[in-house]
C-alpha positions as CSV (number, residue, x, y, z in Angstrom):
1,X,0.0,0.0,0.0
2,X,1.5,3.5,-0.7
3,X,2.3,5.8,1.5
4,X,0.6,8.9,1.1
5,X,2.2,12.0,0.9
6,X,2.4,15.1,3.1
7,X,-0.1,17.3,2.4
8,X,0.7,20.1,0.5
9,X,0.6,24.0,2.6
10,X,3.1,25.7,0.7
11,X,2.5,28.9,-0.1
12,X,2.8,30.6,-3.7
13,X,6.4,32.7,-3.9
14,X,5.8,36.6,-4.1
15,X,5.4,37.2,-7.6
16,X,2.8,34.2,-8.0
17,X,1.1,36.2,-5.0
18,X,1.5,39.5,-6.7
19,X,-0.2,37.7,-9.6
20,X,-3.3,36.0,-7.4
21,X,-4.3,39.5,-5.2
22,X,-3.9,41.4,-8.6
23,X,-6.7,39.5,-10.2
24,X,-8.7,40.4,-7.4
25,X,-7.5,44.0,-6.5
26,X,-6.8,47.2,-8.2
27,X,-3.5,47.6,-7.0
28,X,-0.8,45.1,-5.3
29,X,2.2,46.3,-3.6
30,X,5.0,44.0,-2.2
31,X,7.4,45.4,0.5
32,X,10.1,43.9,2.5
33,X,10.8,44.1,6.0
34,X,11.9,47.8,5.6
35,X,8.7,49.1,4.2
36,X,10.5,49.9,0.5
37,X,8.1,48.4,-2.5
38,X,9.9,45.6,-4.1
39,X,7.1,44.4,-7.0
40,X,3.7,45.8,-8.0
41,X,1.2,45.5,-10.1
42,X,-1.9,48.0,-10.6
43,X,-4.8,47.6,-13.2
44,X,-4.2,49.7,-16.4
45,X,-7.5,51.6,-15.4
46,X,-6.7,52.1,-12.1
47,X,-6.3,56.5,-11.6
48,X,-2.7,55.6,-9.4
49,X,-1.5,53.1,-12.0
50,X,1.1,55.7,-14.0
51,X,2.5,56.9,-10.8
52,X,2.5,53.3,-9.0
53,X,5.4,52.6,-11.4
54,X,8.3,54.8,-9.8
55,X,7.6,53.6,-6.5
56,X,9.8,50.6,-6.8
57,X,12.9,51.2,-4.8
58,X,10.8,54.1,-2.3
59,X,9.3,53.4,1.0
60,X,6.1,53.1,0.6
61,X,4.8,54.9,3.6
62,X,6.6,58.0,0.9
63,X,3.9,57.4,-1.4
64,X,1.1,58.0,0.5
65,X,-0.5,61.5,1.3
66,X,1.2,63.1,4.3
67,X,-2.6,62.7,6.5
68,X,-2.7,59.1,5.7
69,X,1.1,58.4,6.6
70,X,0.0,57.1,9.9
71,X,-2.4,55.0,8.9
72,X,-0.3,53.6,6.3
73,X,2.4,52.7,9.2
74,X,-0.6,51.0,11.3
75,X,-1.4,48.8,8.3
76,X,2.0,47.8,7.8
77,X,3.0,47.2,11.5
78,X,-0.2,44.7,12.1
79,X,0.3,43.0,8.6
80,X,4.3,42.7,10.1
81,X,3.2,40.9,13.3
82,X,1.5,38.0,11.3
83,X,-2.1,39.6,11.7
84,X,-4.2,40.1,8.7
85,X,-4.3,44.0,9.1
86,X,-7.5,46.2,9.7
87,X,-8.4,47.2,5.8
88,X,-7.9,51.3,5.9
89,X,-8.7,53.6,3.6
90,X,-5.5,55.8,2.5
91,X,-5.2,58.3,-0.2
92,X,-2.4,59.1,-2.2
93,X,-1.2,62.4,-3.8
94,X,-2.2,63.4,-7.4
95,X,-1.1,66.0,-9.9
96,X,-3.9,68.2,-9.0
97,X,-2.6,69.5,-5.9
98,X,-6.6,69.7,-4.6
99,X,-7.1,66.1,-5.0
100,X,-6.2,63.0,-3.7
101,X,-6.9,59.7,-4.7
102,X,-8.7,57.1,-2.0
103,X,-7.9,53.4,-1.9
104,X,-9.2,50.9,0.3
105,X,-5.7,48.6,1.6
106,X,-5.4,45.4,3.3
107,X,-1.9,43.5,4.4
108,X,-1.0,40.4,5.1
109,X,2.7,38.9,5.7
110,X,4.4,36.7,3.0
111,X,6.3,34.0,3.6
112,X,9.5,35.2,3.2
113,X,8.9,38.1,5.5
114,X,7.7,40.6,3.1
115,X,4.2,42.4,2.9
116,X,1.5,41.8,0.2
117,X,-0.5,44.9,0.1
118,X,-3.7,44.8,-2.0
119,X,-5.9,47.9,-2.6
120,X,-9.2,48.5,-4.3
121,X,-9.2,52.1,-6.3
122,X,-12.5,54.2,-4.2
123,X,-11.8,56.9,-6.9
124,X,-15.2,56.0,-8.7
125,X,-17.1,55.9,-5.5
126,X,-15.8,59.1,-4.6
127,X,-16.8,61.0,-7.6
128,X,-20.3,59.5,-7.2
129,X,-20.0,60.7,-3.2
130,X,-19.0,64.2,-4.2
131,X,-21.6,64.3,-7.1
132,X,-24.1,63.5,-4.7
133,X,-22.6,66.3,-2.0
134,X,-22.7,68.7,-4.9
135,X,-26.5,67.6,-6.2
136,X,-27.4,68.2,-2.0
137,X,-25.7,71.6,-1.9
138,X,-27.9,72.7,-5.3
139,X,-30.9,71.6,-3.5
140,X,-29.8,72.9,-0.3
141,X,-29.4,76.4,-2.5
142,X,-32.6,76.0,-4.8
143,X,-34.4,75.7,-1.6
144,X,-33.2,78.2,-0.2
145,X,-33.6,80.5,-2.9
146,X,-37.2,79.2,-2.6
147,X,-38.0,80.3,0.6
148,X,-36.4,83.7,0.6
149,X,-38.7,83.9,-2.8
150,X,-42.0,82.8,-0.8
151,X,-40.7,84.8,2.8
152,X,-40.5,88.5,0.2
153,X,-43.5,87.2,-1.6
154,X,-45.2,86.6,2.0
155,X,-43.7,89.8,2.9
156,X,-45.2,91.9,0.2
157,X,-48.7,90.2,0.6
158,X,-48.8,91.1,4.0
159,X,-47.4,94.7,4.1
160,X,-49.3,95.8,0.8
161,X,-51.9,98.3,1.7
162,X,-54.1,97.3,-1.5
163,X,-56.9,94.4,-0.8
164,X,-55.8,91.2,-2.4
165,X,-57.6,88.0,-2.4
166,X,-56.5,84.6,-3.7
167,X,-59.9,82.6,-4.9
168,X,-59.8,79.1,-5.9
169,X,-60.7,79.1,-9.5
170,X,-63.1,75.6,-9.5
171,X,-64.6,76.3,-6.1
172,X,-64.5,80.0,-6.0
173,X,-63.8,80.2,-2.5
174,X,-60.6,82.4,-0.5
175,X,-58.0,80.7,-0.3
176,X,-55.7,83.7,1.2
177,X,-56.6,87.4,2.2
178,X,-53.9,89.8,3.6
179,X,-54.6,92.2,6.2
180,X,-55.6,95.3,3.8
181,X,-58.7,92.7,2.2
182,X,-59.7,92.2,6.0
183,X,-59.9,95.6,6.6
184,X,-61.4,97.1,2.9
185,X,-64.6,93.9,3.3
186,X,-64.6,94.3,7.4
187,X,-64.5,91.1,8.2
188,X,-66.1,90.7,11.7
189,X,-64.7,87.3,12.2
190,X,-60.7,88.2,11.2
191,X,-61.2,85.5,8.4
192,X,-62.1,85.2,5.0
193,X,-60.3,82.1,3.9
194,X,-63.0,79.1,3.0
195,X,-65.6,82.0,2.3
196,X,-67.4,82.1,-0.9
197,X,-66.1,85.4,-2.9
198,X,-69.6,85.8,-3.5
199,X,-70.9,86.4,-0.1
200,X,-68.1,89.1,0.2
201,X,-70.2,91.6,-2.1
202,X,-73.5,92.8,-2.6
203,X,-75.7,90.6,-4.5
204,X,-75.6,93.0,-7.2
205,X,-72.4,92.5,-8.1
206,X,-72.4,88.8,-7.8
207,X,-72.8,88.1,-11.2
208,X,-70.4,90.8,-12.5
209,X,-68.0,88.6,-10.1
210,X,-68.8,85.0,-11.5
211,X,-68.2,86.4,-15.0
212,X,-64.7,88.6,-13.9
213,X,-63.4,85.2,-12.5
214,X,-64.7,83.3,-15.8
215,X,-63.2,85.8,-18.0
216,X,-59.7,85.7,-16.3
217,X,-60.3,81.8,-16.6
218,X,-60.2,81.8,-20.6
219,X,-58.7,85.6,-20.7
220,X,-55.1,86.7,-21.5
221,X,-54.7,89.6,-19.1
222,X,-56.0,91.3,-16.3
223,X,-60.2,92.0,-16.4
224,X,-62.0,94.4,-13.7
225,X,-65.4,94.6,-12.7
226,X,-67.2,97.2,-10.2
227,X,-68.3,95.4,-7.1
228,X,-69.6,96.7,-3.5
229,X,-68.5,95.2,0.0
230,X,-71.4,93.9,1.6
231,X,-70.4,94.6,5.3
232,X,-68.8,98.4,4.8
233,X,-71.1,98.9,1.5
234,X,-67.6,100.2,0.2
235,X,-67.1,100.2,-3.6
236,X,-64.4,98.7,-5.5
237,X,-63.2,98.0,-9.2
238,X,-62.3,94.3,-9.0
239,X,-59.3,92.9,-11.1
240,X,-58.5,89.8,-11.5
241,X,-55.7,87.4,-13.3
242,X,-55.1,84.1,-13.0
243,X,-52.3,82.1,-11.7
244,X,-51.4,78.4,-11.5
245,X,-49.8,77.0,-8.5
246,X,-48.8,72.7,-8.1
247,X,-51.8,71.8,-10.4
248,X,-54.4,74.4,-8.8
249,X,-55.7,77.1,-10.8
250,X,-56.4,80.5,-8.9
251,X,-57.6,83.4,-9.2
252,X,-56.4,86.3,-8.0
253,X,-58.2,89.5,-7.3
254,X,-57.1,92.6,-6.5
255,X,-59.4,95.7,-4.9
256,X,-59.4,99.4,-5.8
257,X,-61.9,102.0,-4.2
258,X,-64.2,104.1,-6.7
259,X,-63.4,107.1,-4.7
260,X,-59.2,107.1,-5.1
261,X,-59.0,106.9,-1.0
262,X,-56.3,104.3,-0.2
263,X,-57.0,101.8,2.1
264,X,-54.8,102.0,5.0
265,X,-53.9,106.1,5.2
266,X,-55.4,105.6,9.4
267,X,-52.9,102.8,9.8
268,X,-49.9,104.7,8.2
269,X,-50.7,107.6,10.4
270,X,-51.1,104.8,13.3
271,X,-48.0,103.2,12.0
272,X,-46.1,107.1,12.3
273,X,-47.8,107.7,15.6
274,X,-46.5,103.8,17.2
275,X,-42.8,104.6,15.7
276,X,-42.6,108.0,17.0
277,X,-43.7,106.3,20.8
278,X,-40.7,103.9,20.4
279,X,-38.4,103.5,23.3
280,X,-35.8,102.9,20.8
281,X,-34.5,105.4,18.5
282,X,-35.5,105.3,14.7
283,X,-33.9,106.9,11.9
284,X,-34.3,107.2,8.3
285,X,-31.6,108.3,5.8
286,X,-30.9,108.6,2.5
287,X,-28.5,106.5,0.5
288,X,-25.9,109.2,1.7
289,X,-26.4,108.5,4.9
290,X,-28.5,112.4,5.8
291,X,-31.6,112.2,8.1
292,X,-34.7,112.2,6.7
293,X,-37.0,111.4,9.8
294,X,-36.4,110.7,13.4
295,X,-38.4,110.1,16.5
296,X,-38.5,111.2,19.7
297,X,-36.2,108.6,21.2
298,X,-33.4,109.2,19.0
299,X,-33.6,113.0,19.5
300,X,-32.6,112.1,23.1
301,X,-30.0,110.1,22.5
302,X,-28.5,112.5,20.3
303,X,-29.3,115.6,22.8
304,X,-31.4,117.4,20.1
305,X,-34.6,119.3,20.8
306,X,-36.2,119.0,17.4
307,X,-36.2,116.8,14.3
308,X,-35.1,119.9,12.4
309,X,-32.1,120.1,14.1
310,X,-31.1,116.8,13.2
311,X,-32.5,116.7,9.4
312,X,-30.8,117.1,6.9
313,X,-27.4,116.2,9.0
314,X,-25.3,113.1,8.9
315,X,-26.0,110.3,11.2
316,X,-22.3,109.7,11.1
317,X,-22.3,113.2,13.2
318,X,-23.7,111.1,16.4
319,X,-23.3,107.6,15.2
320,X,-20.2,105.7,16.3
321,X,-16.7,107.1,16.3
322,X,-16.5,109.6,13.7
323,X,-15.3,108.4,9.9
324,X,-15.4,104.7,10.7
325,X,-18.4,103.2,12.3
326,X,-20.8,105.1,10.3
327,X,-19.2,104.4,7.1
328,X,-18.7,100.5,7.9
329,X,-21.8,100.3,8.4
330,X,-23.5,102.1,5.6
331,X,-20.9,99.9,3.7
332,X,-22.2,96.6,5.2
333,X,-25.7,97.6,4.5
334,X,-25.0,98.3,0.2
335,X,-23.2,94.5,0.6
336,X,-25.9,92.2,2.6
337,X,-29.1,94.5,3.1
338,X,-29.8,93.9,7.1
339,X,-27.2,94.4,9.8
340,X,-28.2,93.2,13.2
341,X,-27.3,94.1,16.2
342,X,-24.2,96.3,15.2
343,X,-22.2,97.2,18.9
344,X,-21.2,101.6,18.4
345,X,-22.2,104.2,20.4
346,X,-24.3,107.9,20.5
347,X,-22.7,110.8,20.9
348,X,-24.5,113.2,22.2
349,X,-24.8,117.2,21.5
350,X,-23.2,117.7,25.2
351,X,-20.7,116.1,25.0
352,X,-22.5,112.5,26.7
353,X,-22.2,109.2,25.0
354,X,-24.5,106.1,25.2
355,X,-23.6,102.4,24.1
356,X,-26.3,101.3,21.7
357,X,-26.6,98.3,19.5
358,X,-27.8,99.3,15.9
359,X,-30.2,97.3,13.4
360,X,-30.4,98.6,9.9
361,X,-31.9,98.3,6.7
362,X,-31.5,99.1,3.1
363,X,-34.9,99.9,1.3
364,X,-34.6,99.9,-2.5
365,X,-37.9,99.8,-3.6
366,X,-40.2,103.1,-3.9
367,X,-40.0,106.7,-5.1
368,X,-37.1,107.0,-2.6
369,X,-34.6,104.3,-1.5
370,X,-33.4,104.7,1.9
371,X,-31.7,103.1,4.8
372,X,-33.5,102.2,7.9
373,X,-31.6,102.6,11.9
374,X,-33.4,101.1,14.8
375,X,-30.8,102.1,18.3
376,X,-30.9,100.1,21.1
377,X,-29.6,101.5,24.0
378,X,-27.0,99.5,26.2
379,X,-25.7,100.7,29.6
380,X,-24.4,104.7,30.0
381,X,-21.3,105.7,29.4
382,X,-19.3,106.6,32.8
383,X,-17.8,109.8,31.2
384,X,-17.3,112.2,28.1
385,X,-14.2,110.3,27.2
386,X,-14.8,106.8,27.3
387,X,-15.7,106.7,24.0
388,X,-13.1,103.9,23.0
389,X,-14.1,101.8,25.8
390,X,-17.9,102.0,25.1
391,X,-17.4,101.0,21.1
392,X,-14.9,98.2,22.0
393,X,-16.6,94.5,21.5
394,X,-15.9,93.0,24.5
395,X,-15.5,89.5,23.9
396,X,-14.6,87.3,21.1
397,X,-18.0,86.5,20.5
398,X,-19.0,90.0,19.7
399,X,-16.4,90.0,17.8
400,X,-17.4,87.4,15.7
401,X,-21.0,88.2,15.5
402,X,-19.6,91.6,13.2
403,X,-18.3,89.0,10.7
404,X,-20.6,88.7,7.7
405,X,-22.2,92.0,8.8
406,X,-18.6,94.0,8.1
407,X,-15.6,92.6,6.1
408,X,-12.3,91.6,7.3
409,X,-10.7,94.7,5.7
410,X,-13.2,97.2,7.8
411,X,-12.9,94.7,11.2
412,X,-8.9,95.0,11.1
413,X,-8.9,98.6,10.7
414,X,-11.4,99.0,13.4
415,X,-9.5,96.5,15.6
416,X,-6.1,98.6,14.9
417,X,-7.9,102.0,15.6
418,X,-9.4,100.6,19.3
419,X,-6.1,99.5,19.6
420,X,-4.3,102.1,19.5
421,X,-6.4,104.6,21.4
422,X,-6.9,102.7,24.4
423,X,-3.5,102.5,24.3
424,X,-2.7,106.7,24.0
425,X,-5.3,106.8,26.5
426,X,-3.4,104.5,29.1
427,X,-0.5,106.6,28.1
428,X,-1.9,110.1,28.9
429,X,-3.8,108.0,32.2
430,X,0.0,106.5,33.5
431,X,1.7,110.0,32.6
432,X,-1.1,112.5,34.4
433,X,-1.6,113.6,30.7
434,X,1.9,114.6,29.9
435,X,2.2,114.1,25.9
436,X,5.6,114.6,26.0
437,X,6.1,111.6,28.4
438,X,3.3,109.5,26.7
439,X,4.9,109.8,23.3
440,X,8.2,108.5,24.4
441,X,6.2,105.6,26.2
442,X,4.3,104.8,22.9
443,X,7.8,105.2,21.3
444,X,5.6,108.0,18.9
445,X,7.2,111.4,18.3
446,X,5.3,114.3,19.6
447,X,3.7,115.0,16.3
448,X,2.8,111.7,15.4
449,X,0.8,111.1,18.8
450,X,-0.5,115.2,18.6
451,X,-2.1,113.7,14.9
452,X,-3.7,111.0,16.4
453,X,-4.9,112.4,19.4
454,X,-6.9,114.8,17.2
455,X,-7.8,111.7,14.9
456,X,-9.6,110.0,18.2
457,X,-11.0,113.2,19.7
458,X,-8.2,114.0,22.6
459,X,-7.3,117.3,21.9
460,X,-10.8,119.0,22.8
461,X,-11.2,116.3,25.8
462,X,-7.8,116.3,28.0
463,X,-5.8,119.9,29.1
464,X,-2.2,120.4,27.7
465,X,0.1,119.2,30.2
466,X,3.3,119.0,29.5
């Protein structure tokens, strides 16, 4: 009877095993006990495979981007302990310096004492990952642009003072009424949405109505009719035009009195009287930044016994320190259109400042575009010359909350200028006010500090000393 022989377990040599993974992987790397690449083989379609070729004789760790090094040494120290290493994903440098290119390796020790490395090319996936990203961030912007389209449409429906009412088409009932339709057809019950247009007008007029909203149905324009309110007995020239909205056709009707009287004139005047009672000051300007209107609240900030003597004046003459809060502001405003919560300060006619916080507004629509200043007062001033102090964010967080609302160029410049009059004013405090003594101690020569002293408003606050 034979003897049988041993069973075979030899392994295949390294280049039958380069041979094997490659079949199977994108890319195979052999490296010997020092970590330099001894063989390879990478599929011709594989986005490394022209560069793989001049790693023979390198280290491979070399070859790898300089955030995946360490991961690259993990993979070869557990493949070099006899454990089949942890599959890591590790990118590699490309030619475009803003890419990389991501493969997925595993290890596992040779015979010999060398390390088989096999990788699969995550290129492919990646694209289709960053498509993806990319597709998000246009929805993520389309809906966006989306809802800033519906909050100014929502905006202008509500503010409008003429009556507008949305009517579905098939149904003819109100879908949507602002505030000015409420008003114009007193509505008793604050609602007109779900009511038949109909009943909203004298009988009369009903008919005109059906055919108006039949006319707009088939029409090309705009058609009007004369209709009367049946609660205020109110009349109106009716126009309507039709829009269609996610498979819904509407109809939408807007209201105009017979006898030219706007609707809403009591609630501007209402409006005028609320603003003027503010506890915080209001101001409007012009594009240039001169006052226009102010109320009552800003007139005391500013120390002012009328709005005449303000009108007509900059708001940059009481508004932050003079030539650069103002104008960062105003320059914010022309970039983004709101600024919130902007930290400055109020100087007053006598000579008393007030920390405020300012929230402005560029208006570009009407006969006359205009900016928009609510001031919030913050806590008084201690004294006439702590202006600096007052206008000086006082954490990093305030700092922060200016970025977006003024640019980097504007926030260094403002930085600098705090800087450097608290420190002229910690000069004049340490030398009783001796210029001559501060300038040597801000290493300034007298003229340079007189300048800026005048630049930051010294020269009128603190006596001659020296």
């Amino acid at each position: 009877m034979p003897t049988p022989g041993p069973t075979s377990s030899a392994k295949p040599d390294g280049a039958a095993a380069v041979e094997i993974a490659a079949a199977i992987a994108d890319i195979v790397v052999v490296v010997d006990g020092e970590g330099i690449v001894r063989d390879l083989k990478a599929s011709p379609g594989v986005a490394i495979a022209r560069d793989a070729e001049a790693w023979r004789g390198k280290r491979w760790i070399e070859t790898v981007a300089p955030d995946s090094r360490n991961k690259a040494a993990s993979l070869l120290s557990e493949a070099g302990k006899g454990r089949t290493a942890t599959p890591r994903e590790i990118n590699h440098s490309s030619k475009d310096p803003l890419a990389t290119i991501p493969i997925r390796y595993s290890a596992i020790r040779g015979t010999k004492g060398d390390i088989v490395i096999a990788g699969r090319d995550l290129s492919a996936l990646a694209e289709v990952q960053q498509q993806l990203v990319q597709a998000h961030q246009a929805m993520e912007r389309d809906y966006a642009r989306q809802r800033a389209s519906e909050t100014r449409y929502r905006a202008l429906f509500q503010l409008t003072g003429e009556p507008i009412l949305i009517a579905d088409l098939a149904s003819r009932k109100v879908t949507e009424a602002n505030p000015a339709a409420l008003r114009a057809l007193a509505s008793s019950s604050g609602r007109l949405a779900g009511r038949l247009l109909a009943s909203l007008f004298e009988p009369a007029g009903a008919a005109d109505l059906d055919g108006l909203m039949s006319r707009a149905a088939v029409g090309n324009g705009a058609v009007e009719a004369r209709v009367v309110a049946a609660a205020s007995g109110q009349s109106f020239d009716a126009t309507a035009s039709l829009i269609r909205s996610g498979g819904t056709t509407l109809v939408l009707v807007r209201l105009a009195p017979t006898d030219g009287r706007p609707i809403g004139a009591d609630d501007t005047a209402r409006v005028m009287g609320l603003i003027e009672k503010l506890p915080d000051g209001f101001v409007v300007t012009d594009l240039s930044g001169l006052i226009l209107e102010a109320n009552a609240a800003f007139l005391d900030l500013a120390q002012a016994a009328s709005t005449e003597q303000v009108r007509g004046k900059s708001l940059g003459d009481w508004l932050g320190r003079m030539g650069i809060d103002f104008p960062s502001l105003t320059a914010s405003l022309r970039e983004h259109g709101t600024v919130r919560n902007f930290p400055t300060i109020v100087r007053g006619g006598f000579g008393i400042t007030e920390t405020v916080e300012v929230s402005a507004v560029l208006v570009e629509d009407g006969e006359l575009p205009c900016y928009g200043f609510v001031l919030r007062s913050g806590p008084r001033a201690s004294a006439p010359n702590g202006h600096a102090a007052a206008a000086i964010p006082r954490s990093v967080d305030q700092f922060i909350e200016l970025v977006g609302r003024v640019s980097l160029k504007e926030l260094v410049r403002e930085t600098t200028d705090i800087i450097e009059r608290l420190c002229i004013e910690a000069a004049l405090e340490m030398t009783k006010d001796n210029r001559a003594t501060a300038a040597e101690l801000l290493g300034l020569s007298r003229q340079s500090l007189y300048l800026k002293m005048r630049r930051f408003g010294f020269m009128d606050e603190m006596p001659e000393a020296d």
